[in-house]
N, C-alpha and C positions, 0 to 999 in steps of 0.2 A: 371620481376619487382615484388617487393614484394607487398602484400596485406596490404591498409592499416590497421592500427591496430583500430580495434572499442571502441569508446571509450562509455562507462555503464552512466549511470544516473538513479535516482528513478523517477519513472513517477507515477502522481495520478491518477487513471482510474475512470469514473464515466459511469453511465447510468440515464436515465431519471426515471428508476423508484427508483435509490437510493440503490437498493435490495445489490448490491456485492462490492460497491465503497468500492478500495483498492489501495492499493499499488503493482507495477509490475515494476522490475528492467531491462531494456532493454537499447538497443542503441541508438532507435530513439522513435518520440512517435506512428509512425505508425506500429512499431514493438509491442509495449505498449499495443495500443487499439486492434491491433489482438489477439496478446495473451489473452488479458482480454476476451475477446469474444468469442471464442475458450474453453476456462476452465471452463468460469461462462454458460455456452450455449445459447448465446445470437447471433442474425442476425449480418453479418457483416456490419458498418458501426452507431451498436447503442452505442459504446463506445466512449468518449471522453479523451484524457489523455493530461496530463499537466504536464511539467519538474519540478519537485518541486529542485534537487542537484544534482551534478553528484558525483558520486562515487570517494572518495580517491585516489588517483595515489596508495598509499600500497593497496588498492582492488583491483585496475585494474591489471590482472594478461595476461602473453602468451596466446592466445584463447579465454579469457572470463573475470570473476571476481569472485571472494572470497565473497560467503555471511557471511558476517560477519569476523573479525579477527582471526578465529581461524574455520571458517566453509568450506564446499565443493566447490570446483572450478566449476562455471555453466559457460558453454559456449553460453547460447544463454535467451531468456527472462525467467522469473521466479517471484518468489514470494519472497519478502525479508525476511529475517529474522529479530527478534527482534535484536540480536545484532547488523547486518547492518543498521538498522535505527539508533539505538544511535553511531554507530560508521561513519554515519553518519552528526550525528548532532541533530538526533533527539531524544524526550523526552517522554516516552509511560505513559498513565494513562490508569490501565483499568477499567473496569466497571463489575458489578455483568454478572457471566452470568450462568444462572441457568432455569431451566422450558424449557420454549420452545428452547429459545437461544443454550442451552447447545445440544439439540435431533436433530436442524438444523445445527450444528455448525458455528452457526454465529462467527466472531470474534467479542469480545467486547473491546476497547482499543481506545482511540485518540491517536495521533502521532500529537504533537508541533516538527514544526521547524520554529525558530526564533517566529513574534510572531503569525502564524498561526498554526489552530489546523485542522484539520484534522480528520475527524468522519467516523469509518470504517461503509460501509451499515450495514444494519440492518431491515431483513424483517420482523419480529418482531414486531420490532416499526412500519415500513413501513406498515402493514397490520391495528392495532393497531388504528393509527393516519386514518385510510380511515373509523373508528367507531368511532368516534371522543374521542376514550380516547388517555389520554396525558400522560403521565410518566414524572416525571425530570430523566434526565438520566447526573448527573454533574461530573465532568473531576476535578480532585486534580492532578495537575502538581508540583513537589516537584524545577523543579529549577528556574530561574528568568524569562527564556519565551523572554529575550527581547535582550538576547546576543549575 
């Protein structure tokens, strides 16, 4: 009997302290939060992840999925690409990233889909905000957000 086919989704990974919440392309979301746990080196079981879309049937590919339209065939969880979030559905704004951000390699960028936005970790801020300075860190989304 053949194997069912798995079907991909984007899943939102969080932790309680904020530090790495991202984005992880997987099947299920207990595949999602392992992964995320695993890469960011975090104990199992401090990840939470959440289906935000599943993946386009043209992504869903034999064995795996297509990051992005035109990117490499993953078989198993992973970290999406910018183009697979807009080919998605979703809308990237980034944000400066420079000084400490840039030497951590934080990512800087929300990711709107529909009308939630989505704020990649940032231990930066995260450190930052436990000294009580505040930054505006604001998101310019070029398209309507609501469609």
């Amino acid at each position: 009997m053949a194997k069912p086919r798995k079907r991909f989704a984007i899943y939102w990974c969080t932790t309680a302290d904020g530090d790495e919440d991202w984005f992880v392309v997987a099947d299920s979301a207990r595949t999602a939060r392992r992964f995320h746990e695993q890469q960011e080196g975090y104990e199992s079981g401090d990840a939470r992840a959440e289906r935000v879309t599943p993946l386009p049937s043209e992504l869903q590919v034999e064995g795996g999925w297509r990051n992005g339209p035109t990117g490499s065939v993953m078989d198993d969880a992973w970290w999406p690409s910018d183009d697979l979030l807009v080919a998605c559905g979703g809308e990237i704004a980034r944000q400066p990233r420079e000084g400490f951000r840039e030497m951590m390699g934080v990512v800087c960028k929300d990711v709107r889909f529909g009308e939630r936005v989505f704020r990649a970790g940032d231990v930066v801020t995260n450190v930052h905000r436990a000294f009580g300075r505040k930054e505006p860190r604001l998101s310019v989304f070029k398209g309507s957000g609501g469609s």
